[in-house]
C-alpha positions in Angstrom: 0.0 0.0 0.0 1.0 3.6 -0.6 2.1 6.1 2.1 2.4 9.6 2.3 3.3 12.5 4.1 5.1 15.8 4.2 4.5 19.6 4.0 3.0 19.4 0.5 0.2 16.5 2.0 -0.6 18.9 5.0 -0.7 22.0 2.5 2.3 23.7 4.6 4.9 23.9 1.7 4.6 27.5 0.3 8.0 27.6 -1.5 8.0 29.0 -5.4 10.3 29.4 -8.3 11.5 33.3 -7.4 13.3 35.8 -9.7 17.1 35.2 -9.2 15.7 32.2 -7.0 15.0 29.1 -8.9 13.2 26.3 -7.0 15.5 23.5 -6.6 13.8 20.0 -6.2 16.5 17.4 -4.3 14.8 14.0 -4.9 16.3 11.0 -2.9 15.2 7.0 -4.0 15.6 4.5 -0.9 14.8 1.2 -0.4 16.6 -0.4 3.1 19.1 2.6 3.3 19.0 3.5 6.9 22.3 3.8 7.6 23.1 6.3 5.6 20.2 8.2 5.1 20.1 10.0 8.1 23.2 12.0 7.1 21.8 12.3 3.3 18.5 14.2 4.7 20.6 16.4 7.1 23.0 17.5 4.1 19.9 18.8 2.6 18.1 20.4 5.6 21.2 21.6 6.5 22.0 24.1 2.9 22.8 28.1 2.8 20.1 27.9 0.0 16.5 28.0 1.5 14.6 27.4 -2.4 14.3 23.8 -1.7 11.8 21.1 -2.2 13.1 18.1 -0.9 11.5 14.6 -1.9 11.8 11.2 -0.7 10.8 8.3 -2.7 10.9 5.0 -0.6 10.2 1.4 -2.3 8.7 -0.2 0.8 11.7 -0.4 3.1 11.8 -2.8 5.8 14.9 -1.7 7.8 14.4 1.1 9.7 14.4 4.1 6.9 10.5 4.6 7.4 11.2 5.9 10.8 14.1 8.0 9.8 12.2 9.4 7.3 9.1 10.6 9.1 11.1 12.4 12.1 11.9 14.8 9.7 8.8 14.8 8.0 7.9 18.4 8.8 11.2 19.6 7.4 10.7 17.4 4.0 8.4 18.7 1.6 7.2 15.1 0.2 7.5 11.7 0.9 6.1 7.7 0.3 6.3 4.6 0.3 4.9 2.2 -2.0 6.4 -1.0 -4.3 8.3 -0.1 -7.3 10.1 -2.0 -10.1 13.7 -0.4 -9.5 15.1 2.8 -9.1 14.2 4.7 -12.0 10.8 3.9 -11.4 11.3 5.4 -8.0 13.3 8.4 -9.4 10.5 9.0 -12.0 8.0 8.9 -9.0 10.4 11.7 -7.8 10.4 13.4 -10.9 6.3 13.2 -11.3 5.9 14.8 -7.6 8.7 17.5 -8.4 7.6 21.2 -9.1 11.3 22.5 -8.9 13.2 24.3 -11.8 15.7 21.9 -11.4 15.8 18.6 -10.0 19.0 17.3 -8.4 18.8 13.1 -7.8 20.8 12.2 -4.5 21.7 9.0 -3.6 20.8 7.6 -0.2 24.0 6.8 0.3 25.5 10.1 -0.6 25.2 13.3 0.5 25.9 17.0 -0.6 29.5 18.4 0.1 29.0 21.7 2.3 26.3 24.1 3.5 26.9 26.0 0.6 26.9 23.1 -2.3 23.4 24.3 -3.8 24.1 28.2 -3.5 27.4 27.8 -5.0 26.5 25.7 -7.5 23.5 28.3 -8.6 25.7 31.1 -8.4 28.1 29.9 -10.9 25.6 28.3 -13.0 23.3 31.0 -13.5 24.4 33.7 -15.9 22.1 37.0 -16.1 19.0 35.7 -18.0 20.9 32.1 -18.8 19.2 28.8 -17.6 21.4 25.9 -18.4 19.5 22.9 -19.5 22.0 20.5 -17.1 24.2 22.4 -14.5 26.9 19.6 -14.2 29.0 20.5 -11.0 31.7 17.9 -9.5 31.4 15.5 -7.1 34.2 13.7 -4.2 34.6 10.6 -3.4 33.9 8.8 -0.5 34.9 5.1 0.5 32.7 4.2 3.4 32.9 7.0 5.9 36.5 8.0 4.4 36.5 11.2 2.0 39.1 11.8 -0.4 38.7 15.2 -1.2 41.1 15.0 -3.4 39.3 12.5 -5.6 37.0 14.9 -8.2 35.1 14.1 -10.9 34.5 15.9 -13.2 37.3 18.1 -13.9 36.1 19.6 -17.4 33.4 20.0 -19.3 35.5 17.7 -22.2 35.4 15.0 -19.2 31.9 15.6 -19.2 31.0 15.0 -23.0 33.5 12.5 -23.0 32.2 10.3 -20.3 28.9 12.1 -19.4 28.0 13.5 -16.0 27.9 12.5 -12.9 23.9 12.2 -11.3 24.6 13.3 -7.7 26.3 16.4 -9.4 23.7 17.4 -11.6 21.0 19.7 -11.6 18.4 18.9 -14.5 16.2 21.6 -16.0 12.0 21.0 -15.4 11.9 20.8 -19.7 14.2 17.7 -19.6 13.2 15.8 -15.5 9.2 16.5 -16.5 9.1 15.6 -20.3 11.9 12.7 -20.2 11.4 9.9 -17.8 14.0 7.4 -17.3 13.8 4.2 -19.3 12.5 1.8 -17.1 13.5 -1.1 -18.6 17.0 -0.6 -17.4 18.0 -1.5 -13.9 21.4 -0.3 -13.5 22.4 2.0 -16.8 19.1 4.3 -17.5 21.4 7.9 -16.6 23.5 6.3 -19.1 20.4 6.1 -21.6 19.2 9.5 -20.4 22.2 11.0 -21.3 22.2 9.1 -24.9 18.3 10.1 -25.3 19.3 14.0 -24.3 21.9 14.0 -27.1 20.0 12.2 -29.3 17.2 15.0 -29.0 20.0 18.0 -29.3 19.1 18.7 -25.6 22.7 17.9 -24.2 23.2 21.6 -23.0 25.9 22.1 -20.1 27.2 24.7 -18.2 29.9 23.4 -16.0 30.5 24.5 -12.7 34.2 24.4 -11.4 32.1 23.5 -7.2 32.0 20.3 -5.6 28.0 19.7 -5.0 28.0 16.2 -3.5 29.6 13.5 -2.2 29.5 9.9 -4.1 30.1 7.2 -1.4 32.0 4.2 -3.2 30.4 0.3 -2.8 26.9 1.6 -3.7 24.6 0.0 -6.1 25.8 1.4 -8.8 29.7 0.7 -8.6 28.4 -2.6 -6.6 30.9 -5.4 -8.4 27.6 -7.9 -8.7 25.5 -5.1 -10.7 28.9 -4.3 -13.1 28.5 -7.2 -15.7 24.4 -6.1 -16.1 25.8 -2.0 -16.4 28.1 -3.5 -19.2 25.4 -5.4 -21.2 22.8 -2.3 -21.0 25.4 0.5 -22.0 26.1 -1.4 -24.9 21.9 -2.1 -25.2 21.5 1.8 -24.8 24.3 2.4 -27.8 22.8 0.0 -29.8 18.7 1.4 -29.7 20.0 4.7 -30.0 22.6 4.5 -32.8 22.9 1.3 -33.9 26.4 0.5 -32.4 26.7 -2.8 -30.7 30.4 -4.1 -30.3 30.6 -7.6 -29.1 34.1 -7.2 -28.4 33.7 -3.6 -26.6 30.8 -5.7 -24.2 33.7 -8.7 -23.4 36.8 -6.6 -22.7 34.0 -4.7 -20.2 32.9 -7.4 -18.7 37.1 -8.8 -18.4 37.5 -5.4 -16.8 34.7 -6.4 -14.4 35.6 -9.8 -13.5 39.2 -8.8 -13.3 38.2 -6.1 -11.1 36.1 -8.7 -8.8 38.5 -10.6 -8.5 41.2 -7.9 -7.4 38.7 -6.7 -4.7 38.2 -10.2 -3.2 42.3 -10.5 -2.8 42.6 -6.8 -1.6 39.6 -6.2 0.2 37.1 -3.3 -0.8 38.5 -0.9 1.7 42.4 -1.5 0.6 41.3 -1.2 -3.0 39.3 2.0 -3.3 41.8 3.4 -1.0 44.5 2.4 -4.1 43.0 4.5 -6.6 43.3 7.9 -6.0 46.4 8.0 -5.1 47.5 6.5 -8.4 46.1 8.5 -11.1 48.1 7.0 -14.2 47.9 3.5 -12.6 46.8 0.0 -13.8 44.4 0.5 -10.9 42.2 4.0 -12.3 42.1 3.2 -15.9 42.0 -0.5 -15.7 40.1 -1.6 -12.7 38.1 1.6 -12.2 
């Protein structure tokens, strides 16, 4: 069953898009993450920036997250709980209850860098009358509850076209987050296919912002080594329904990489081996194993 509850349910949110203002919607997809998400919701609450709507979309937890989520509840602007069929469908949930100019997706593992993540990232973004379709700031790197602030990505908007942007460090305009849902039929890969579908469309605008805006917590679901191989075979999926490009060999060194890589993290241990690669930035370890 579904369940919901914030400001906007009670009527209470009274936030707007403002001139020099823009409504920000930060829209965080959970499912069991309670040990994280506690700091996640307070590097929200906690921003210089007050144009916030914050959203949390829950896929039925059974952990303790509920809880978590509903003592801040009259701080959050929206939040529920229902079944979903992955996390885009729980990101396009997100996206469906977002009235933001820009929507930023934050893991709920991760969490944004400083107080002043969101205002700095706006102030650099936003040029005179100029709305960026994708404001593409950077984001650090944590392993566990170690940060290596060292450790950024991006570092150029070529790094960006080259290898697209990262999600945690993006704010996406309401013309791309309200007409372009993710594809659903990807479990691991639809940002990839976003990005693809954006480019495809001539909507692959960015203004990059030289501001870390969040922090990316290795050993997530994403860079999870059982979820690699299935990232692998839907990137190359996504190149081939978008331009016809499917490389069989491209798919087996990527999923070498990935078994290589499992393999490396078993012998090391996942700690020893993220703590490896940012200290080695022309090694075997970041261009190989990454």
């Amino acid at each position: 069953m579904k369940t919901e509850g914030g400001l906007h349910t009670r009527e209470e949110f009274h936030k707007k898009s403002e001139q020099g203002k823009p409504l920000i919607s930060i829209i965080t997809v959970v499912r069991n993450g309670e040990k994280y998400l506690e700091q996640t919701i307070q590097s929200v609450l906690n921003q210089t920036y007050e144009n916030i709507e914050y959203i949390i979309i829950d896929g039925s937890s059974t952990d303790g997250t509920l809880d978590i989520i509903r003592k801040y509840e009259d701080q959050v602007a929206y939040w529920m709980t229902e079944p979903d069929s992955g996390m885009y469908d729980a990101m396009n949930k997100g996206g469906y209850a977002a009235s933001g100019d820009y929507a930023l997706f934050l893991n709920s593992d991760d969490y944004l860098y400083n107080e002043d993540a969101i205002e700095e990232s706006l102030r650099m973004g936003l040029d005179g009358n100029e709305k960026p379709l994708l404001i593409v700031g950077q984001m650090a790197i944590a392993v566990k509850d170690k940060l290596f602030p060292d450790w950024i990505y991006p570092t150029s908007e070529k790094q960006i076209n080259r290898d697209n942007p990262p999600h945690p460090g993006t704010l996406i305009a309401s013309a791309i987050y309200k007409q372009i849902p993710y594809n659903q039929s990807f479990k691991m890969a639809g940002d990839y296919d976003l990005w693809e579908t954006l480019r495809q469309k001539n909507l692959f605008q960015v203004k990059y912002v030289d501001s870390v805006i969040s922090v990316f917590r290795m050993g997530g679901t994403s860079n999870c080594g059982k979820h690699e191989y299935l990232v692998s075979v839907e990137v190359e999926i996504s190149k081939y329904m978008h331009h016809g490009d499917f490389s069989v060999i491209r798919l087996i060194s990527s999923l070498v990489r990935a078994n290589i890589k499992k393999v490396v993290v078993r012998i090391m241990g996942e700690n020893r081996y993220y703590r490896c690669v940012p200290y080695n930035k022309y090694s075997f370890w970041r261009h190989f194993l990454r």
